[in-house]
C-alpha positions in Angstrom: 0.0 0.0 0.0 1.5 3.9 -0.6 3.4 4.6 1.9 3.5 7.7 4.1 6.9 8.6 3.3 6.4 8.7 -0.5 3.0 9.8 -0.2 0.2 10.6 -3.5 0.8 14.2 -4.2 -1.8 16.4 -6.2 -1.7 20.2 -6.9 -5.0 21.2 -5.8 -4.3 22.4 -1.9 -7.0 23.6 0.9 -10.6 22.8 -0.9 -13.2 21.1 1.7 -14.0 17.2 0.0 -16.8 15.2 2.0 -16.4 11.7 1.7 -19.0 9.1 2.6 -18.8 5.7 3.8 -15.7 6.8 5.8 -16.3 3.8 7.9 -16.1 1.4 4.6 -12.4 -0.2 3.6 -11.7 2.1 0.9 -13.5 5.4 3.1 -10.9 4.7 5.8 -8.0 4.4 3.8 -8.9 7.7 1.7 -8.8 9.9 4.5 -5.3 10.1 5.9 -4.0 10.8 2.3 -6.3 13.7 1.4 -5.4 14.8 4.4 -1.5 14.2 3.9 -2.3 16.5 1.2 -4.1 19.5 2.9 -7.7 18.4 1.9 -9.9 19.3 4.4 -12.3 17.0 5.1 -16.2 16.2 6.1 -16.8 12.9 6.7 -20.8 11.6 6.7 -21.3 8.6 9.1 -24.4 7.0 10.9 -22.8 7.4 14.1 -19.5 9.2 15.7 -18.3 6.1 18.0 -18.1 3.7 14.6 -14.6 5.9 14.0 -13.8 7.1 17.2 -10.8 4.8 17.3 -9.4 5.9 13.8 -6.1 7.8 14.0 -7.6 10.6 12.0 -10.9 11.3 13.6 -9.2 14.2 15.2 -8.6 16.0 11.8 -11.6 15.8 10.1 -15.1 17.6 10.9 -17.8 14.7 11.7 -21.2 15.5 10.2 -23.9 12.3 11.1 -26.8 11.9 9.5 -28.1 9.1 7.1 -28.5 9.3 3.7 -31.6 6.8 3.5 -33.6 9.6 6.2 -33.2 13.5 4.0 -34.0 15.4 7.2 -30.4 14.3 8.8 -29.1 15.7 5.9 -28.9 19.5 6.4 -26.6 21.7 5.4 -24.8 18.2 4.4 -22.7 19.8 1.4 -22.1 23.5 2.6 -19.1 24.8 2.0 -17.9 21.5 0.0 -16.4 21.6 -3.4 -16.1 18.0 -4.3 -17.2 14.9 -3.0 -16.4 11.2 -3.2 -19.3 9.0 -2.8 -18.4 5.8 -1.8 -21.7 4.0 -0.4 -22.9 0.4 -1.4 -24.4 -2.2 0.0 -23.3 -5.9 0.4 -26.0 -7.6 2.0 -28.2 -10.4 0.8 -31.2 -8.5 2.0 -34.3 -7.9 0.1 -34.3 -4.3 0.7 -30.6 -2.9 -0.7 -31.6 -2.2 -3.8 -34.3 0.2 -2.9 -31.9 1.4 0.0 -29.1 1.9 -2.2 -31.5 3.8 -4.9 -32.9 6.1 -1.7 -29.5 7.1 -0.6 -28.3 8.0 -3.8 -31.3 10.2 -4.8 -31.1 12.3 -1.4 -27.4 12.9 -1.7 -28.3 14.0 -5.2 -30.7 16.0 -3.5 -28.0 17.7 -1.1 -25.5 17.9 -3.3 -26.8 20.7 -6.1 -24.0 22.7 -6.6 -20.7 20.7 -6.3 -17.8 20.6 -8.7 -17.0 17.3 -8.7 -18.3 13.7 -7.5 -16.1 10.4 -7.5 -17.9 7.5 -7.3 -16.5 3.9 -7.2 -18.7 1.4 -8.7 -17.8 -2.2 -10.4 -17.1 -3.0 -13.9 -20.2 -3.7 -15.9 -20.0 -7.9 -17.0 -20.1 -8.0 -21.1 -23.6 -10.4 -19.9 -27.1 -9.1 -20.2 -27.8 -11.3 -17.3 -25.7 -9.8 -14.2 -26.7 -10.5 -10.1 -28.7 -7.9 -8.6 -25.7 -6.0 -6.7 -23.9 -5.4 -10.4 -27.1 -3.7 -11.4 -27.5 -1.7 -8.4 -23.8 0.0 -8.5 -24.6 0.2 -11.8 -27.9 1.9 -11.2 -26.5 4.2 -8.6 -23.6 5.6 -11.3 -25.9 6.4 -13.5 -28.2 8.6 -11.1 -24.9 10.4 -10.3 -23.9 11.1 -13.6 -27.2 12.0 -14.4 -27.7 14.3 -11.9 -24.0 15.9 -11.3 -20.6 16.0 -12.5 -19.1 12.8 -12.0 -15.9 10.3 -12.5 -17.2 6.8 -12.1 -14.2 4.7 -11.4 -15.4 0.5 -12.5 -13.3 -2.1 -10.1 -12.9 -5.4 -9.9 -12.1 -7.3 -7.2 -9.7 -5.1 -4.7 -6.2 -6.5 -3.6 -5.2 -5.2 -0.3 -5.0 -6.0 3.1 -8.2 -7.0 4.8 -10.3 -6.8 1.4 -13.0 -8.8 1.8 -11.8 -10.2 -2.2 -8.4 -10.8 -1.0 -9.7 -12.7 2.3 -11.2 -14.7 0.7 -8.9 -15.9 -2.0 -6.5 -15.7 0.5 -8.4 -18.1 3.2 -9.4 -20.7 0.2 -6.2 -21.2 -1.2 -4.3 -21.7 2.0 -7.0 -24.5 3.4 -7.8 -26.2 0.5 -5.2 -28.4 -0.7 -7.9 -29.8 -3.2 -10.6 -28.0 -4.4 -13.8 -28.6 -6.3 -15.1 -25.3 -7.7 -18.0 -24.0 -10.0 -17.5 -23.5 -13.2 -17.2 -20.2 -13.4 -14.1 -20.2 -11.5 -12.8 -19.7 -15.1 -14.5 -16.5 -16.0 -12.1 -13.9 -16.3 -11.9 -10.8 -13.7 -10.0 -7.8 -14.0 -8.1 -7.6 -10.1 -6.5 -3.9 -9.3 -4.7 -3.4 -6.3 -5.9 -1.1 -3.1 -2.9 1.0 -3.7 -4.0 1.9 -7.1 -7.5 2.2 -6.3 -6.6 5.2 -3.8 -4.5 6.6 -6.1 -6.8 6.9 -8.8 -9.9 8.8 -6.6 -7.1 10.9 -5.0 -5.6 12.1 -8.1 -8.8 12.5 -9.8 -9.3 15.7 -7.3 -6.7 17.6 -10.0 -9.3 16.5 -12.9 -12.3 17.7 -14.2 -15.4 15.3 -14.1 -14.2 12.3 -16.6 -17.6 10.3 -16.6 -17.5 6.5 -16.5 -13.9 4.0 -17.0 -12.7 0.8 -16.3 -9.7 0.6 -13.8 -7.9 -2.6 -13.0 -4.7 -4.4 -14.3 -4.4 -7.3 -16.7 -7.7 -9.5 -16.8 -7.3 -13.2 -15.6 -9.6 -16.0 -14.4 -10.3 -16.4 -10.9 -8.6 -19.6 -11.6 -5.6 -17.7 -12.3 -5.5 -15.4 -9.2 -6.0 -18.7 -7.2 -3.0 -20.6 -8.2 -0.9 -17.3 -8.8 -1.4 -16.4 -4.8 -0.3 -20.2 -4.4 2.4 -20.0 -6.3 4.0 -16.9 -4.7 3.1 -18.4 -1.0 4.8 -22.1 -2.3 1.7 -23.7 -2.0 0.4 -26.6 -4.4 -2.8 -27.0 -5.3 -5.5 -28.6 -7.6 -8.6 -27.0 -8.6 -11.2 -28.9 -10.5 -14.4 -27.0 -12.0 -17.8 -28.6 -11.6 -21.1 -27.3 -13.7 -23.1 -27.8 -10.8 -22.3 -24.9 -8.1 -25.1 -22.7 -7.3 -23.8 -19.2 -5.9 -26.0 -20.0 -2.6 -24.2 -23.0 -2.2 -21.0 -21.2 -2.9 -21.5 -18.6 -0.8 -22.4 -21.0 2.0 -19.4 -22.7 1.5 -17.0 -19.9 1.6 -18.9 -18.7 4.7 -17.3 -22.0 6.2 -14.2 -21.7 5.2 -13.1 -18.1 5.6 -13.9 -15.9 7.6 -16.0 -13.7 4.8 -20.0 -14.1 6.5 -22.6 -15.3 3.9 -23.7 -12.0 3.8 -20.7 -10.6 2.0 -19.7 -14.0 0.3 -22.8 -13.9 -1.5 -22.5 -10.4 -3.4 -18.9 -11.6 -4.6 -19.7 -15.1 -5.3 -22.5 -13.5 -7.8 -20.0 -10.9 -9.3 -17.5 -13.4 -10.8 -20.4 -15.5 -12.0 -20.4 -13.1 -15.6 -17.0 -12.3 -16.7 -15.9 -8.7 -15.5 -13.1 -7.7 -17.4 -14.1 -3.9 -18.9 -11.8 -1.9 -20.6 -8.7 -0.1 -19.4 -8.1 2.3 -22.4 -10.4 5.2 -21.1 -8.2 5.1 -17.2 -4.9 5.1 -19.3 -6.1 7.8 -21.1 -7.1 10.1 -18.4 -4.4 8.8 -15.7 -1.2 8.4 -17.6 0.8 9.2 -14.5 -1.0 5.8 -13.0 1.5 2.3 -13.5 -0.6 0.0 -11.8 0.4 -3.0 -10.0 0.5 -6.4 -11.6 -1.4 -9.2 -9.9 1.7 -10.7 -8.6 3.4 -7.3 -7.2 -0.6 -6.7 -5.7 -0.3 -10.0 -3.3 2.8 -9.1 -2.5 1.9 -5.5 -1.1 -1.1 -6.8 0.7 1.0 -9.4 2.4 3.7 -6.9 3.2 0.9 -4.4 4.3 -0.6 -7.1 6.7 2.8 -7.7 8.5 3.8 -4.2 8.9 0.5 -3.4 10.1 0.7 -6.5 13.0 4.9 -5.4 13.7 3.7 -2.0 14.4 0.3 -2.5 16.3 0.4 -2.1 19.9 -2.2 -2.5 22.7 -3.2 0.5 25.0 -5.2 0.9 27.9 -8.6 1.5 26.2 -8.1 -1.9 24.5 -7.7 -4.0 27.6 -11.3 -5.4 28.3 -10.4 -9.0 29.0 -7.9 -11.5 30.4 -8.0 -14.3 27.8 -9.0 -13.8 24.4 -8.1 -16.5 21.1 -8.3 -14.4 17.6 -8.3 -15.2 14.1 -7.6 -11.8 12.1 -6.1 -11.8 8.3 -4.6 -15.0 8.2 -3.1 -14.8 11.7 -3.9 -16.9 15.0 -3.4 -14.7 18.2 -3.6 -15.9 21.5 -3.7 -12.7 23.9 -3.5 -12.8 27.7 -4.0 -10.1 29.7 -2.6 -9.6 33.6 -3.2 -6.6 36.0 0.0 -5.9 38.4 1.5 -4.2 40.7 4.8 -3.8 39.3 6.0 -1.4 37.0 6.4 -1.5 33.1 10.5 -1.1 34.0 9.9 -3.8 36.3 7.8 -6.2 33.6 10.6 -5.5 30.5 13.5 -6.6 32.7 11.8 -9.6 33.6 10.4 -10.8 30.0 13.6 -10.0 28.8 15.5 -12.1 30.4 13.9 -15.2 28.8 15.4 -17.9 27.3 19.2 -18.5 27.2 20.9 -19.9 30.1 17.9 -18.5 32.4 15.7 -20.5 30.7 11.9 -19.8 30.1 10.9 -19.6 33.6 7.6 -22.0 32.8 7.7 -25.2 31.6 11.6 -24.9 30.4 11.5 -28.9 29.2 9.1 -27.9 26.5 11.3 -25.2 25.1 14.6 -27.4 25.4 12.8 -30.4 23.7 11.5 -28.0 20.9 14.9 -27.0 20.1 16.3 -29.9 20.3 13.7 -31.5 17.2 14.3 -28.2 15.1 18.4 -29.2 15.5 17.7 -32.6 14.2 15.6 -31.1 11.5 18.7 -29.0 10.7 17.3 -25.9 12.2 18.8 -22.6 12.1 21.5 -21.0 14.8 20.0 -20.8 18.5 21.8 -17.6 20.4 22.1 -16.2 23.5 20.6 -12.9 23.9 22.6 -10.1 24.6 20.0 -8.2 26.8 22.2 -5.3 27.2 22.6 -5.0 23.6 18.9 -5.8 22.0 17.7 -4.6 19.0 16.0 -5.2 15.7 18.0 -8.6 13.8 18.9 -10.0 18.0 19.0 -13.4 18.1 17.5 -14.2 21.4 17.1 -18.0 22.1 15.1 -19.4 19.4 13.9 -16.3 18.0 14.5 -12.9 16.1 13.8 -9.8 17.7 11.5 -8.0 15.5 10.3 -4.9 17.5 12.0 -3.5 20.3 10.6 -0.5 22.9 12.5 0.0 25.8 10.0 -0.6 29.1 7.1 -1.1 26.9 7.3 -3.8 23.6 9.0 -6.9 22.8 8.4 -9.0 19.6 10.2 -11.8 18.8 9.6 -14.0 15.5 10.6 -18.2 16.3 13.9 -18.9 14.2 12.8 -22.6 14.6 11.0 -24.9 11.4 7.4 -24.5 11.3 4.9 -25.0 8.7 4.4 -20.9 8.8 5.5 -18.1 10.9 5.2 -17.6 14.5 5.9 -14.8 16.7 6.0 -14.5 20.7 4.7 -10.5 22.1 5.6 -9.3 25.3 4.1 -6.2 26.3 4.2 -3.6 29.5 1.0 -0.8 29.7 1.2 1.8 32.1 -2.0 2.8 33.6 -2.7 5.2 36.6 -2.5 2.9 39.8 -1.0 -0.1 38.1 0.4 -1.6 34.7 -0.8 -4.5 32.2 1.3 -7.5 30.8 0.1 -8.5 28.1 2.1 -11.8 26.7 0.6 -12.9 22.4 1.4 -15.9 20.8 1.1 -15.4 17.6 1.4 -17.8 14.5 0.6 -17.1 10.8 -0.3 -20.7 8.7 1.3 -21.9 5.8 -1.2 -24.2 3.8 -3.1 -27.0 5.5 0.1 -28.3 7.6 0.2 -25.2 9.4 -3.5 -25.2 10.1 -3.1 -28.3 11.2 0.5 -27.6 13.5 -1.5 -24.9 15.7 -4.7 -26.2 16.3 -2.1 -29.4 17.5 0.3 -27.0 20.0 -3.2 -24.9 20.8 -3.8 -27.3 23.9 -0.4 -26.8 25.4 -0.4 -23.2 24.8 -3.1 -22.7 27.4 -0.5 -23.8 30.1 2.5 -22.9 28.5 1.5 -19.4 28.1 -0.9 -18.9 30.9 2.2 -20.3 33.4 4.5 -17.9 31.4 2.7 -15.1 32.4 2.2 -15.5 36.0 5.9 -16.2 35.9 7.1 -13.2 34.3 4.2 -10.9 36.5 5.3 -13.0 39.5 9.5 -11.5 39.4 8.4 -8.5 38.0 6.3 -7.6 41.6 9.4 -9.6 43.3 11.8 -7.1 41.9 10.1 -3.9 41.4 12.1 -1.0 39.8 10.2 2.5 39.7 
């Protein structure tokens, strides 16, 4: 995904943009770089608390009101030049359509006046016959054009971290060592990366109103992106297409497997069921300054997004509501515990850093040494002692790599032993007013069906391992406390 440091830059400066569905993947993402570019901003949401834990709520003015109910809708568009409209459904509910249709025509309603809209809608299927979401996106860029000065931007399924298209290829090609698939698996889609996606409706601030294009990178079968995300993750896989697939059954099935609900499945089941390619002429006409990513380079940012994002991410106090909780989030098992002590944060990094080595693991040390022992006679990699005085990012400490380092607050360490996937050990100290938090994650990210397999087998042991780990480490922190 664009990074910060070599952020999208545009000439238009200080203009007022409102952006809807700021709480959607896309809305979210927007924000911080109109804002890294001195938009100001109006976002329109249902309700303040869905974004009160975004980073930028604090530079943007909040208006609520819903766009299916014109009376919250005052003075929605006052003082705005453009807009970016960025509202659809993906429910299986009978009503969206007529939702989707009613929202549409009171922000045409409120909007009278502006310079611009961007709206991001899907790629029109060459098919007459197309599911009812297709039609509806459809429906609701042709109202806006209709009605104001608009660039329609057509996508096909988004690449990029936490997308729910990329979840769910993702999910299905690392579970299913075999898989039996409809037949329209080998319809051809046109994928574009999240990157290029944001690029496009932030650069199209410096354009005047383009109409309606295609946006994506070279067209492929869903097929294709299958065994291409398995062939840059190592994985092997067969795929066989069956005639007899109905998208409920699909969607049902995906529902299972990933964790996409049948809600959402369903909508993107039915889009790859015509093919969706479009064409890209019109985008590289209007956006030559655009290179976008190929379908290879996409999975590879979204991957690289999703570890950066997990390396960085840190828990605060307004986080901690429980002791024990077992997560499954993009790809990645986390088992968090939670502890409320006495001792300091000081007191808590000099006990969980001086794990492993000659002092051992201070719960259940046999474990650890028998571990090591199978990864040496596996021809395992280089086992160090840590130098605590000395820690930082590349350490060997034990049998692991230290990945993130904060003094008194943050360690992460990724295992340096063989598993079928990567695993990671999280050690972290909270301050809080009368007393501090250790929080201790294991933390393992599957490769295929093995390494599905491999943690659901250690999962059992974890519970004491961890849990005994974590009284140990609390236990010489408030034995030793340094203030």
């Amino acid at each position: 995904m664009e990074s910060f440091l070599n952020p999208i830059k545009i000439k238009t400066q200080n203009i007022k943009v409102l952006v809807t569905g700021a709480t959607g993947y896309i809305g979210g993402r927007l924000i911080p770089r109109l804002l890294a570019n001195n938009i100001k901003v109006r976002v329109l949401v249902r309700d303040r608390d869905k974004i009160k834990n975004k980073s930028w709520i604090n530079n943007v003015e909040i208006f609520e009101g819903d766009l299916t109910k014109l009376e919250t809708l005052k003075d929605l568009c006052d003082g705005i030049e453009q807009a970016f409209y960025l509202i659809h459904s993906m429910t299986s509910s009978e009503e969206y359509i007529e939702l989707d249709r009613l929202a549409v025509k009171n922000f045409v309603k409120k909007a009278k006046g502006l310079k611009h809209v961007v709206y991001l809608g899907g790629i029109s299927p060459e098919e007459k016959n197309i599911s009812d979401h297709l039609q509806s996106r459809i429906e609701v860029g042709e109202i806006l054009r209709q009605s104001l000065p608009t660039t329609e931007f057509c996508a096909g399924p988004i690449i990029g971290s936490g997308s729910a298209s990329f979840e769910m290829l993702r999910h299905l090609s690392e579970k299913l060592p075999i898989m039996v698939a409809p037949k329209w698996i080998n319809n051809s889609v046109r994928p574009i990366s999240v990157r290029d996606v944001l690029k496009y409706l932030v650069l199209s601030i410096d354009k005047k109103p383009c109409v309606k294009m295609d946006i994506g990178t070279d067209s492929m079968t869903f097929k294709d992106l299958m065994l291409q995300y398995c062939k840059f993750r190592g994985l092997k896989r067969y795929i066989f297409p069956i005639p007899v697939l109905a998208p409920s059954l699909a969607a049902r099935w995906i529902g299972l497997v990933t964790p996409i609900p049948n809600t959402l499945a369903m909508p993107i089941v039915k889009s790859v069921i015509n093919n969706i390619t479009g064409d890209i002429s019109k985008a590289h006409r209007f956006f030559p300054e655009i290179r976008t990513l190929n379908f290879s380079d996409s999975i590879k940012s979204a991957l690289d997004k999703t570890k950066k994002e997990f390396i960085e991410t840190s828990w605060n106090k307004e986080k901690i509501t429980f002791k024990y909780k077992l997560l499954q989030h993009r790809g990645r098992f986390e088992e968090i515990r939670i502890s409320k002590t006495i001792a300091s944060t000081n007191s808590l990094y000099k006990s969980f850093i001086s794990l492993g080595g000659a002092n051992g693991w201070k719960a259940w040390n046999f474990l650890w040494v028998i571990r090591k022992l199978i990864d040496r006679m596996l021809g395992g990699k280089s086992i160090g002692e840590p130098d605590r005085d000395n820690l930082s990012e590349g350490s060997l400490f034990d049998c692991f790599i230290v990945e993130k380092i904060e003094k008194n607050k943050k360690l992460l360490l990724r295992m340096n032993l063989k598993t079928p996937g990567e695993a990671w050990l999280k050690f972290e100290a909270i301050e809080d007013t009368d007393c501090s938090y250790l929080v201790v994650s294991a933390i393992f990210e599957p490769k295929g069906i093995w390494g599905y397999l491999y943690w659901y087998s250690i999962l059992p042991l974890h519970k004491f391992i961890f849990r005994d780990l974590t009284i140990a480490i609390k236990n010489e922190a408030e034995a030793n406390m340094v203030v």
